[in-house]
Steps between C-alpha positions, in 0.01 A plus 500: 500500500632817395457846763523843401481812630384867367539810690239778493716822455360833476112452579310404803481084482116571538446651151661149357323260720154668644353531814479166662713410181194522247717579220789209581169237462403610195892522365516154648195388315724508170780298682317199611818234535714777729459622879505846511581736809487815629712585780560881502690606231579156349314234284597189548447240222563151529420232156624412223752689349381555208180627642704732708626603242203616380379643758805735511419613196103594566658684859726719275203583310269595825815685657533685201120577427476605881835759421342673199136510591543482920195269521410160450156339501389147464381592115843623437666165635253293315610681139871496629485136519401496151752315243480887351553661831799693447328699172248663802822679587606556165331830401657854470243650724622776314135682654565485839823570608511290839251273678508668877359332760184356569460455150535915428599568124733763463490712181546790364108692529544819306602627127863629645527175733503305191740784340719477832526129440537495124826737557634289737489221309693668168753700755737458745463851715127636553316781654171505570394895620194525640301631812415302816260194437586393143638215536883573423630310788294207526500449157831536469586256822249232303731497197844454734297190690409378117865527403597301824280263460617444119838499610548808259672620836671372804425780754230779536636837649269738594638837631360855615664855594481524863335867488293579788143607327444752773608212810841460708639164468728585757183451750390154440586287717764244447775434307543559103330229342221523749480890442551437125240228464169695512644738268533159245131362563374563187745294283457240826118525462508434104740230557301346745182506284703268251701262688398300804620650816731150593644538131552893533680446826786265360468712169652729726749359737639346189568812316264409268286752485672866682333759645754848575558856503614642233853606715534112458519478131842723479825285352260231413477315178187388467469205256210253362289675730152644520546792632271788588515874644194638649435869582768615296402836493664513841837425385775758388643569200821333609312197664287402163863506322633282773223213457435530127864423462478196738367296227676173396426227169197344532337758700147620507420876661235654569449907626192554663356847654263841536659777365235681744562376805865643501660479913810668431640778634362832277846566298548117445442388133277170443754226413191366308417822324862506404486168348246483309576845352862375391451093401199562288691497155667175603432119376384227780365758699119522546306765663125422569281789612203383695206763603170511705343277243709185643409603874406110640409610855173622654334715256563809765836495416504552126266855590744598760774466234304751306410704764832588621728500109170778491613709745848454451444662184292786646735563704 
């Protein structure tokens, strides 16, 4: 008799196996002549070889459903076990850009979504201008999980100017990367909408995926990477030099901010503004303008837009 054993990695056990291990006895229902278990993290198979065998490759094909579409239901292990199986996770899913979790479809919603997405694709450095709840970020974060996933990439860095929007830093309690972290929580937030929170966490200790101040990025070379600056209206001139020329081969970036929500000092020129003023002329670069059309919030949010770039201009 032949034993075997197949560790769980990156997902809670209970999303393989069900509660009260529903899943495992319908899994099991395809592998009448072996003894599966679950203990924990590990599924022990014991059988003929050859029907181990077999059974490794069906688990590859569950593992690898549950990592691109972070769910797996008895229908979905019934049409994995399949002789055709593997062609379920065969499509481009060029449509949705990442299967979140719980099922969520991720995709660009909006005309200049699907622009912001089409221009990533065809270049290697991006920005995508546009004001607060359009997307840019989230968006932009679901293409760098995409390219992980696809192994287009072997790290996601995500990265923001530490500029105080009105707040001390200095004030929070703790040390750096606890005073630092709630100034990241968006890019943690859209990450965590995409990858299961066990996955996410090794993601991270791993280096996989890196979440830093900008300060970080200096002397780096960053290479096959996805990597993204948010709120880069907030950096300097000389700080949006520094990171656009920390791009190595095989590198993906993309430039993300709201040239109206500027929290620099008064005399302090827009890194961002800079940029885009002198890189438009030049090949690989994309610039994607997004506007209160693409506004994917609560429907307040798009009028308050209006309201204030109104009396802005009165004023």
């Amino acid at each position: 008799m032949h034993e075997k054993k197949f560790e769980i990695k990156g997902i809670n056990p209970l999303e393989l196996v069900g509660v009260n291990n529903e899943k495992l006895k319908v899994i099991q229902s395809y592998f009448s002549k072996l003894k599966i278990v679950a203990r924990g993290n590990v599924i022990i198979v014991k059988g003929d070889e050859d029907e181990v065998t077999r059974f490794e490759t069906k688990f590859k094909l569950l593992m690898s459903h549950l990592d691109r579409y972070n769910e797996l239901t008895e229908n979905n292990i019934d049409n994995l076990m399949l002789e055709d199986g593997a062609k379920l996770l065969s499509g481009d899913g060029s449509e949705i850009l990442v299967h979140g979790n719980s099922g969520i479809k991720v995709k660009a919603r909006t005309y200049n979504q699907r622009e912001l997405v089409k221009s990533v694709n065809k270049n290697d450095m991006v920005f995508a201008i546009g004001p607060a709840g359009t997307g840019k970020t989230y968006t932009a974060v679901a293409l760098a999980v995409r390219a992980l996933k696809a192994k287009e990439v072997r790290r996601i860095i995500l990265t923001r100017p530490a500029v105080e929007a009105g707040e001390n830093l200095g004030f929070l309690p703790g040390d750096m990367k606890e005073k630092l972290d709630p100034y990241m929580m968006p890019l943690y937030d859209a990450l965590r909408d995409m990858i299961p929170a066990e996955k996410l966490a090794d993601l991270i200790e791993l280096g996989v995926i890196e979440i830093a101040p900008l300060a970080f990025m200096r002397g780096r070379t960053l290479d096959k990477a996805f990597v993204i600056l948010d709120e880069a209206q907030n950096t300097t001139v000389s700080q949006m030099k520094m990171f656009l020329t920390r791009m190595g081969k095989s590198a993906n970036f993309v430039i993300t901010g709201d040239a109206s929500q500027i929290d620099l000092p008064r005399k302090q020129k827009s890194g961002l503004i800079f940029a885009l003023d002198v890189l438009k002329d030049i090949d690989g670069i994309g610039m994607i303008r997004l506007n209160q059309n693409d506004v994917i919030r609560h429907r307040i949010v798009k009028q308050i837009i209006e309201a204030f770039d109104k009396a802005e201009d009165n004023e």
